[in-house]
C-alpha positions in Angstrom: -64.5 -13.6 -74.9 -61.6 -15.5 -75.4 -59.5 -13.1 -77.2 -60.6 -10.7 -74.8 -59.2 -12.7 -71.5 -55.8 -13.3 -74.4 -55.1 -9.8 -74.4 -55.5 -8.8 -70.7 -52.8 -11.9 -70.0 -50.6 -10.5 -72.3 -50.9 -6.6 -71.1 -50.2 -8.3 -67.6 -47.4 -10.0 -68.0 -45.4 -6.9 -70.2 -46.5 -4.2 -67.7 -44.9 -6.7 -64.7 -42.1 -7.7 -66.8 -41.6 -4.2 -67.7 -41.9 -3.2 -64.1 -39.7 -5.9 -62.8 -37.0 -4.9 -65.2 -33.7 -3.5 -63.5 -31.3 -1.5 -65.6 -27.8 -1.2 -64.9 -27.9 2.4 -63.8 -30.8 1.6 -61.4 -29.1 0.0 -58.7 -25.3 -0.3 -57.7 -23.5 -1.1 -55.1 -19.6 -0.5 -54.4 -17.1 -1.3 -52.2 -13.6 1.2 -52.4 -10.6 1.8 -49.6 -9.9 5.1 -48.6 -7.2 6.6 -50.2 -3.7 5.8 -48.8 0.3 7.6 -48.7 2.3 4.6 -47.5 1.9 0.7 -47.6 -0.9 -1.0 -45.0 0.9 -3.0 -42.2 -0.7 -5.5 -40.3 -2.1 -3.7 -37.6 -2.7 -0.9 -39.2 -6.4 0.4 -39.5 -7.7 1.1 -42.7 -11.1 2.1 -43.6 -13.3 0.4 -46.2 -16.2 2.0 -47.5 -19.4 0.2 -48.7 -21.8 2.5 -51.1 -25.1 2.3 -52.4 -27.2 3.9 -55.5 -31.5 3.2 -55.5 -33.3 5.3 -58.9 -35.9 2.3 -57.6 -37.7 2.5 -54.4 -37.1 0.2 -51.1 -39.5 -1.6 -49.2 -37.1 -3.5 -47.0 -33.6 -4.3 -47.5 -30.6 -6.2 -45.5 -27.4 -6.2 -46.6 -25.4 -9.6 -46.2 -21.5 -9.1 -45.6 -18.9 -11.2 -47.0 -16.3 -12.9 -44.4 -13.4 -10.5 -43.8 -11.1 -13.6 -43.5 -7.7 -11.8 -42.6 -9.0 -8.9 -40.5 -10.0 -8.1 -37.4 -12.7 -5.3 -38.0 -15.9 -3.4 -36.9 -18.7 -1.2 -38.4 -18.7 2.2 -37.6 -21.8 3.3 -36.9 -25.5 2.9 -38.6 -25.6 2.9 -42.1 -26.4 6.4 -43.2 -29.5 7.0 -45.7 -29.4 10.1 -47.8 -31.3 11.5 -51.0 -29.7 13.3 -54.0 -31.8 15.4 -56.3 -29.0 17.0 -58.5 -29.5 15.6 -61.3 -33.2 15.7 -62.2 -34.7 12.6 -60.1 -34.1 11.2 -56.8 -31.8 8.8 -55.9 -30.9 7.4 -52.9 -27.6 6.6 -51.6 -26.4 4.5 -48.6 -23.1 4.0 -47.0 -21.2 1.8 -44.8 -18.1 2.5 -43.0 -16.1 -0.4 -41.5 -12.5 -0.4 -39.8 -10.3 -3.2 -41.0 -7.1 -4.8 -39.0 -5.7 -6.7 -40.8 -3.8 -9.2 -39.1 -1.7 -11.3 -41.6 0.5 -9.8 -44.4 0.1 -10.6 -48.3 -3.2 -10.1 -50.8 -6.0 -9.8 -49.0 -9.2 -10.3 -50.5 -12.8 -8.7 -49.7 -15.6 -11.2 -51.5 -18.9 -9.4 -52.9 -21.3 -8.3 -50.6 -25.0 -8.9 -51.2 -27.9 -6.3 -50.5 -31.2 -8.3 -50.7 -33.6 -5.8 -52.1 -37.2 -5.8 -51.7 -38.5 -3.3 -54.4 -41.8 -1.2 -55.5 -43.2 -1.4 -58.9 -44.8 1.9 -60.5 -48.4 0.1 -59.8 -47.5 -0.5 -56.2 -46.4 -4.2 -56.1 -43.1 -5.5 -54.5 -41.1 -8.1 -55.8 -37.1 -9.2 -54.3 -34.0 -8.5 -56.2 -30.5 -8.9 -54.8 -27.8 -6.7 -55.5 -24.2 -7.9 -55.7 -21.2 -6.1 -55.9 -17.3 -6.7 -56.8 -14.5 -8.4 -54.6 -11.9 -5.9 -54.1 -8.6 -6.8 -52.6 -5.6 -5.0 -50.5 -1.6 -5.5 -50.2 -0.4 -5.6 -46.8 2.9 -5.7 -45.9 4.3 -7.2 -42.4 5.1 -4.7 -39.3 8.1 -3.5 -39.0 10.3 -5.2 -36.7 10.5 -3.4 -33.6 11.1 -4.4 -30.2 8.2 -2.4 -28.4 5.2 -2.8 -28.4 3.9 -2.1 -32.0 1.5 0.8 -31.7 0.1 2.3 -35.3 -2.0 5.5 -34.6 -3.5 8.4 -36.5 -3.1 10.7 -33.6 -1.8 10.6 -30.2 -1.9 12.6 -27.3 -0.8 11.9 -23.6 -1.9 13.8 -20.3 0.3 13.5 -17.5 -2.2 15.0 -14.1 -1.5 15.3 -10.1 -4.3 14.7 -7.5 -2.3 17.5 -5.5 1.1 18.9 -6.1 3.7 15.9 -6.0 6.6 18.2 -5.1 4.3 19.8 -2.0 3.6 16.8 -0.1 2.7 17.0 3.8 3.4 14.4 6.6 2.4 11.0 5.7 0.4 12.4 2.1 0.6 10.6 -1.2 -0.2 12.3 -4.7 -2.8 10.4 -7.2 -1.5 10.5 -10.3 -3.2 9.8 -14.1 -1.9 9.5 -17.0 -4.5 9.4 -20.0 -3.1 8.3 -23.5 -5.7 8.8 -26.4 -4.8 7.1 -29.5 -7.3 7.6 -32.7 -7.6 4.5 -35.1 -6.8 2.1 -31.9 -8.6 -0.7 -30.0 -8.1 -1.1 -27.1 -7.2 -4.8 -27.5 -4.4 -3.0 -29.6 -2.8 -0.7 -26.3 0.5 -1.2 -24.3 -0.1 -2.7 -21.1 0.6 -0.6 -18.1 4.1 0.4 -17.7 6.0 -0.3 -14.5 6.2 3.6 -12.9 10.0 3.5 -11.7 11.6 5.3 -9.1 14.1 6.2 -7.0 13.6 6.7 -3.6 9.2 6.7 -3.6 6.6 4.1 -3.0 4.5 3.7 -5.8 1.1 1.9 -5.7 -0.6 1.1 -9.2 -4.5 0.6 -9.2 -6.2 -1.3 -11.9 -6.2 0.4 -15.9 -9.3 1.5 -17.5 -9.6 1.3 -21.1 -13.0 3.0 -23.0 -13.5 3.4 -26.6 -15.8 5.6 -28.8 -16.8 5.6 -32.3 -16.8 8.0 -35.3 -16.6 8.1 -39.1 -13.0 8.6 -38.8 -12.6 5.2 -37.0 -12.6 4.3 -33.5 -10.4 6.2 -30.4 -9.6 4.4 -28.0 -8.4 6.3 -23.9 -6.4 4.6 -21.6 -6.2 5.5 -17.9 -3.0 4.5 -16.2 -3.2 5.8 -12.3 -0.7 5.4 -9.5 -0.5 6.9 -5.7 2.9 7.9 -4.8 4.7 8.9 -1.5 8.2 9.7 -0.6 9.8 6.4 1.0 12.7 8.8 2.3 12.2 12.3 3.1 13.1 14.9 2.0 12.5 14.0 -1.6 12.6 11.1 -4.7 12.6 10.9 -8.3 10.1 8.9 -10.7 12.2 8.3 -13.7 9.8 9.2 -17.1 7.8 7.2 -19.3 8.5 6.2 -23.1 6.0 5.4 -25.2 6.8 4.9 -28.7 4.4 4.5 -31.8 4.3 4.6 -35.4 2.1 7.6 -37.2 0.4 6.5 -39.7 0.0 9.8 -41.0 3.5 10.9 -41.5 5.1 7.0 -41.4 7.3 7.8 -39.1 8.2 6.4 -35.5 7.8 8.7 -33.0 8.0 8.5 -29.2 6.5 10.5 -26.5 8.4 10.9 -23.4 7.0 12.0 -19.8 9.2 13.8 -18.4 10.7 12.9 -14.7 9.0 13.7 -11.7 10.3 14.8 -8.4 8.2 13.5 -5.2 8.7 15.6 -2.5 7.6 17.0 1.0 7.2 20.6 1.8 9.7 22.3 4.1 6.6 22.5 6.7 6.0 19.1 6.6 9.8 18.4 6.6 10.4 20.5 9.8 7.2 18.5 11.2 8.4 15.1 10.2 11.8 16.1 11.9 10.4 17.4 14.9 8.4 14.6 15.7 11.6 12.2 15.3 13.5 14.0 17.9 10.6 14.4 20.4 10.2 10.6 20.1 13.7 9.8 20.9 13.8 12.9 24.0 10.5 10.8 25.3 12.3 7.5 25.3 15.5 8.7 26.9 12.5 10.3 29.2 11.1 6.7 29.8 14.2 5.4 31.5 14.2 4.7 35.1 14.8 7.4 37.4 17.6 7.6 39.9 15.8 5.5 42.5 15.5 2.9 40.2 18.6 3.3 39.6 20.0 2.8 43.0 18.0 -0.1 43.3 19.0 -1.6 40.8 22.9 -1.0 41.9 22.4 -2.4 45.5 20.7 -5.5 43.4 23.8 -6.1 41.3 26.3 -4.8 43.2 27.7 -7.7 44.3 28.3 -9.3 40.8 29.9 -5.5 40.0 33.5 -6.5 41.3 33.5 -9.8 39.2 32.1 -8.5 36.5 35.0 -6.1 36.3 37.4 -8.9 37.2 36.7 -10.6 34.4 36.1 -7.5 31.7 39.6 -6.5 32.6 41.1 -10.0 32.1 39.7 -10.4 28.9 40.5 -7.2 27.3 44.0 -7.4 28.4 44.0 -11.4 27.1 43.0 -9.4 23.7 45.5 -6.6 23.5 48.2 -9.0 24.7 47.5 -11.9 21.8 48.8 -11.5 18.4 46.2 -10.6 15.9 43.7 -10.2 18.0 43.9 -6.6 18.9 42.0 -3.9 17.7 40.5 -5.7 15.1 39.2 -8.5 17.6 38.8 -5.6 19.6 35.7 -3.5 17.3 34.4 -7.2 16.9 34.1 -7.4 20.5 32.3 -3.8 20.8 30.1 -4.4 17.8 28.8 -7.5 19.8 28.0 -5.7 23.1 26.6 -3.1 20.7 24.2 -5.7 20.0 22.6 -5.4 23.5 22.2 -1.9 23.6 18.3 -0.4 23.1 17.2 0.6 20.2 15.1 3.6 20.8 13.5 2.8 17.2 12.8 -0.5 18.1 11.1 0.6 21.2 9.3 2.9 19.5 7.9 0.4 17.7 7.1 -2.2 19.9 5.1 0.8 22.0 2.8 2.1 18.8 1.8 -1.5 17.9 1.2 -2.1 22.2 -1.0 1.4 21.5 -2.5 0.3 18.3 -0.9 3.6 16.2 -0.4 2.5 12.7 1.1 6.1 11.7 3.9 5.7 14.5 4.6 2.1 14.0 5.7 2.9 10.0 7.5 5.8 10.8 9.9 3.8 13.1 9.7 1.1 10.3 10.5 3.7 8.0 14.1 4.9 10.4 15.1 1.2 10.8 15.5 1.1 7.0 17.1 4.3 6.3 19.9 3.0 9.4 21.0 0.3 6.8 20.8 -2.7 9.2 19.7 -5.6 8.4 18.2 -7.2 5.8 17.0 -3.8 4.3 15.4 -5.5 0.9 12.8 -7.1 3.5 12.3 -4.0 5.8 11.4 -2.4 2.6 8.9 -5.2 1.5 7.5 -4.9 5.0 6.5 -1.4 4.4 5.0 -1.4 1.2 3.1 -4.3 2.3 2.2 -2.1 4.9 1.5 0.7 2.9 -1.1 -1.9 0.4 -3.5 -2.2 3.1 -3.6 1.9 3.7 -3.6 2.8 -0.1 -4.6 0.0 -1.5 -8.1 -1.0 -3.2 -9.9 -1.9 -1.3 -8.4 0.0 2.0 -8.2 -2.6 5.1 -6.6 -2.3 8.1 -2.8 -3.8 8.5 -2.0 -6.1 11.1 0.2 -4.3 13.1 1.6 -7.5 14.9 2.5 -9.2 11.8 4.6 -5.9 10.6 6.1 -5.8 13.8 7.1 -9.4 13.6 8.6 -8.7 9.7 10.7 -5.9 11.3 11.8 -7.4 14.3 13.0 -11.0 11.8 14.6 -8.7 9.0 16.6 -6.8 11.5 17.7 -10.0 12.8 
């Protein structure tokens, strides 16, 4: 009996310790870098691979990754499960893509990673077994030293798109415009800021970016969406000077730059004769608005005793100025660009009378003539527009305050 309970031990403990047994072509586990034509900058993407071989089945498993100290980084999907029956018995392979950024230069190290097994026997027990593989390490050399911003992509492309036309514009419209940059092997941590759109001779509104970013085996692309509403601040037409954007290919290793072209903001000639018309009937309706010949009348029988003196006195001063030294016709424009001073501005009337009528369309086209007659202080008639223009193309839209903007005018002309 005893011999009999000896022997079953023993055949116990070899068939577990033979089942239990892992050989080094059973399991493996590999870490590599993808093949590479130029040195790795910081910045730069690169992808790391992480591999796995089974001959043994899994019950469960969990791989543990090392610290990437040095990189910025992110996995690229699930893992990915596949069987191989080539050569005579299954195995089956895993594999593990992960972007790497790194973001100092020298040797960087990646330390083993650990997949913690659980394993069948061939009589249907489990038992853990953890699977280790080697560190492998990188050389990484520091950016170039470039004074933009330092953009290292795989692939670049740039859309440049109009809402409507910008070179058809009617009264009063604006064009929307997008420009989408897609960069492959970016994040979008790693994109330009918005540029400033420049122009000559436009209003240009800028709304808020929007950044998205997908994933693929290939590594992650990352779209930008840089949007702006334009108008013309002086008809008939303006300029928005183009847009650089340089980056580095990391495909060829060279720095390129894409350029969008110029862009001419314009209204049509329908919408010019319009705009034009509507300025002269204005000023024929405040010539109109004058007081009649009555008026007139009365008002000469009113002031028609301080007539004579008033004369009197005009024709003593001018000839006081033609008769002093120095003081002639220089003193003299002086003189008539000071009664100037008190004549009406028809533009100024014309806006006083929209904001009386509540019309924010007519008050900024007379804001818009007081700046293009150069009086002033022009910088803050500008400002007065655009600020102006925030509330009606702006996000949210509100309504301006057409008191305040005809206060801003008034003070800026001043």
């Amino acid at each position: 009996m005893v011999k009999l309970l000896l022997a079953f031990l023993f055949t116990l403990i070899t068939t577990t310790g033979w089942a239990q047994s892992v050989g080094p072509e059973d399991l493996k586990l590999e870490l590599s870098f993808e093949e590479r034509s130029g040195p790795l900058y910081t910045g730069e993407m690169v992808l790391l691979k992480v591999r796995g071989f089974y001959k043994i089945r899994i019950a469960r498993e969990k791989i543990i990754q090392s610290d990437l100290d040095g990189f910025d980084w992110m996995q690229l999907g699930e893992d990915t499960w596949t069987k191989d029956k080539t050569k005579g018995h299954e195995i089956l392979q895993l594999e593990r893509i992960i972007a790497l950024f790194p973001n100092r230069a020298g040797t960087l190290e990646i330390k083993p990673f650990d997949h913690q097994l659980e394993l069948w026997t061939r009589t249907g027990e489990r038992y853990d077994h953890t699977l280790t593989s080697d560190p492998i390490s990188i050389e990484v050399t520091e950016r170039p030293d470039t004074h933009d911003w330092w953009l290292p992509a795989r692939r670049l492309t740039v859309e440049d798109n109009w809402s409507n036309p910008p070179d058809k514009l009617g009264t009063g419209e604006g064009a929307l415009r997008v420009v989408t940059i897609t960069v492959e092997g970016v994040l979008p941590q790693h994109m330009p800021p918005m540029p400033k759109l420049e122009s000559a001779g436009a209003y240009v509104f800028p709304h808020p970016e929007r950044r998205i970013k997908r994933l693929y085996k290939r590594g992650p692309v990352t779209r930008v969406f840089w949007r702006w509403t334009v108008r013309p601040e002086n008809p008939p037409s303006a300029y928005l000077k183009p847009i650089h954007l340089p980056y580095f290919d990391t495909q060829t290793r060279e720095h390129r730059e894409i350029v969008i072209a110029a862009q001419r903001i314009a209204m049509t000639d329908e919408a010019m004769a319009t705009y034009l018309a509507e300025a002269n009937s204005e000023s024929v309706a405040l010539l109109d608005q004058m007081p009649a010949n009555g008026s007139s009348a009365s008002i000469s029988h009113r002031f028609a005793g301080s007539i004579a003196p008033l004369g009197f006195l005009g024709g003593m001063l001018a000839g006081l100025i033609f008769m002093t030294p120095g003081m002639r016709w220089r003193k003299f424009r002086r003189f008539r660009g000071m009664l100037n001073r008190f004549r009406s501005d028809p533009d100024i009337a014309a806006l006083k009378k929209a904001v009386s009528l509540g019309d924010a369309v007519a008050a900024r086209r007379a804001g818009v003539k007081l700046i293009n007659k150069g009086k002033g202080d022009v910088k803050g008639l500008k400002q007065a527009v655009l600020d102006f223009d925030q509330h009606i193309f702006g996000i949210p839209k509100t309504e301006p305050d057409l008191g305040k903007f005809k206060t801003v005018i008034l003070k800026s002309l001043r």
